[in-house]
C-alpha positions as CSV (number, residue, x, y, z in Angstrom):
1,X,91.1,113.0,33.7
2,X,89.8,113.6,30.4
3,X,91.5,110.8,28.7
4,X,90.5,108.1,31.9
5,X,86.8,109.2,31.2
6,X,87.0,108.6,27.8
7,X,88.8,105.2,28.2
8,X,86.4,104.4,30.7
9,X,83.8,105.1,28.3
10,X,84.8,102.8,26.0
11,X,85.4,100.0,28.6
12,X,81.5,100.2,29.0
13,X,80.9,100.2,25.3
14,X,83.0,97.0,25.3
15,X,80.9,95.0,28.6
16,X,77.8,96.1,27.2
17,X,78.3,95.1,23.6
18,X,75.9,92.7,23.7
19,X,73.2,95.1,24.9
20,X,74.4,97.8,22.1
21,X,71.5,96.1,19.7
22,X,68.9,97.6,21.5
23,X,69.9,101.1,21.6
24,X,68.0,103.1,19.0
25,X,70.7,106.2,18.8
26,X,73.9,105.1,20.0
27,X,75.5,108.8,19.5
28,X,72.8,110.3,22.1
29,X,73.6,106.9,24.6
30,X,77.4,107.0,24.1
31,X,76.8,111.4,24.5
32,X,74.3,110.5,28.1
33,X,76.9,107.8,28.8
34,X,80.2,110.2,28.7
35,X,78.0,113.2,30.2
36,X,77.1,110.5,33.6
37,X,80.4,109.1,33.9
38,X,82.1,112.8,33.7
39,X,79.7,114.3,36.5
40,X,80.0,111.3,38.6
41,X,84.2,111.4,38.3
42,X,83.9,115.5,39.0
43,X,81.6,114.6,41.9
44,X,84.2,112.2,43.7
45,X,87.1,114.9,42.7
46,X,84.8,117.5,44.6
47,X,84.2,115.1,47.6
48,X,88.5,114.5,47.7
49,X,89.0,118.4,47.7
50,X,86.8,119.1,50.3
51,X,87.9,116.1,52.3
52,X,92.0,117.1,52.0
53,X,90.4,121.1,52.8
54,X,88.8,119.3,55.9
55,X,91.9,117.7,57.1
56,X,94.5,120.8,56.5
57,X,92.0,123.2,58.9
58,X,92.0,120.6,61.2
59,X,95.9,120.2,61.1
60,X,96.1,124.3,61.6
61,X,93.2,124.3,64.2
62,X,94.8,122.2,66.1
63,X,98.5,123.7,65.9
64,X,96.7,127.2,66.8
65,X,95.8,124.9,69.4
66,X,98.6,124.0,70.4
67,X,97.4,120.2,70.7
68,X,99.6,117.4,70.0
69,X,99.3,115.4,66.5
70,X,97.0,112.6,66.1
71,X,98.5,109.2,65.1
72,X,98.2,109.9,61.6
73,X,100.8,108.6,59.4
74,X,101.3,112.3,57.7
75,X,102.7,113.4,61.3
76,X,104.4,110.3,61.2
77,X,106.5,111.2,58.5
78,X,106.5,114.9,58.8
79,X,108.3,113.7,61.9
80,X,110.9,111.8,60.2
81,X,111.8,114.7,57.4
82,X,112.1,116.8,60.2
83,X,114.0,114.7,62.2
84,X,116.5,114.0,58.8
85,X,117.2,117.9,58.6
86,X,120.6,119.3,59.5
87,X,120.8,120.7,63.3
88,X,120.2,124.6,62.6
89,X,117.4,123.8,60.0
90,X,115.6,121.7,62.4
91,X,115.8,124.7,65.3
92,X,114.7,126.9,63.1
93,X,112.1,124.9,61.6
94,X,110.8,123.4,65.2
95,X,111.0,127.5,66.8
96,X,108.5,128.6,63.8
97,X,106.3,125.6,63.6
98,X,106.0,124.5,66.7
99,X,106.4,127.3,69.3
100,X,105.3,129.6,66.6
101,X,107.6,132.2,66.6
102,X,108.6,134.8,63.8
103,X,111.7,135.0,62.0
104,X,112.7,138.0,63.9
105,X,112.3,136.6,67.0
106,X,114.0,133.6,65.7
107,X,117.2,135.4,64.9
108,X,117.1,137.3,68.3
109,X,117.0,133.7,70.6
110,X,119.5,132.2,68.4
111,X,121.4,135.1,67.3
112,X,121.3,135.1,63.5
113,X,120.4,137.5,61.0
114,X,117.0,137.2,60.1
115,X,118.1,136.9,56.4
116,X,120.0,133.1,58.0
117,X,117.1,132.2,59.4
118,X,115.1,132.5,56.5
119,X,117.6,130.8,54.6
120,X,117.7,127.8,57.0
121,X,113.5,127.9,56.8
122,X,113.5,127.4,52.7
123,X,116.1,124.9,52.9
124,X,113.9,123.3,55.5
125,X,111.0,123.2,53.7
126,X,112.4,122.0,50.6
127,X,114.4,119.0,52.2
128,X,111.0,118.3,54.0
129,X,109.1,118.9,50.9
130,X,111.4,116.4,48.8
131,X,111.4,113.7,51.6
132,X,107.6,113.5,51.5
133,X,108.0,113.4,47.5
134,X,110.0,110.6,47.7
135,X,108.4,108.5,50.3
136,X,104.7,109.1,49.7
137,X,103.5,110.9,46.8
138,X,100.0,110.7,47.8
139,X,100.5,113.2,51.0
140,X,99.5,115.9,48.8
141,X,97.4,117.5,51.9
142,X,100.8,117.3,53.8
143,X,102.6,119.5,51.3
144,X,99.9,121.6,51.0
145,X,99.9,122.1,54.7
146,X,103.5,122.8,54.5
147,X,103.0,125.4,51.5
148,X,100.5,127.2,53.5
149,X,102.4,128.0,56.8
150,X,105.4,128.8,54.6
């Protein structure tokens, strides 16, 4: 971030070049310049934090809920990593997540230790995980969502 403010500063040296004559200490303007630009990139990487915060409580209010996903395009393609996982990852996956069940309970309704149903939850999560990776890099909330509930 550092470097794109700085680069960013000298884009506006380089428009305003003409104006440059007129500035009596250019050390205190390019220092006032640097200091606006900074707070004003901080601000907006403030507002994204608290927006992506915004979302992921909604996502986990609403699966306390027990209400169905909106058409967002993260559920979209949580939907598709979960529907690309092997059979037994996806029980195990869909038991916790969706009917929100323990692992212990887990391995009692499918009969398997709870050690193999942990097993089949990482591998889960990390197939999920990688899908998402691949196919949209920017659903950072998702896999923050995902890191969450682990």
């Amino acid at each position: 971030m550092t470097e794109e403010i700085v680069q960013d500063a000298f884009l506006k040296i380089w428009i305003k070049k003409e104006q440059l004559a007129e500035v009596e200490n250019f050390r205190a303007w390019l220092f006032i310049l640097c200091r606006n630009h900074t707070f004003n990139c901080l601000r907006q990487l403030a507002r994204n934090n608290h927006q992506q915060q915004a979302w992921i409580t909604q996502v986990i209010q609403q699966a306390h809920a027990g209400e169905t996903a909106p058409a967002d395009p993260y559920y979209a393609l949580l939907e598709e990593a979960v529907h690309r996982l092997s059979p037994q990852q996806r029980t195990v996956y869909l038991l916790s997540r969706r009917d929100g069940l323990k692992q212990e309970d887990i391995a009692r309704r499918l009969q398997l230790s709870r050690h193999t149903v942990k097993r089949h939850m990482s591998l889960a999560l990390q197939a999920i995980e990688t899908y998402i990776r691949i196919h949209a890099p920017q659903a950072l909330p998702l896999l923050i969502l995902l890191l969450i509930n682990s």
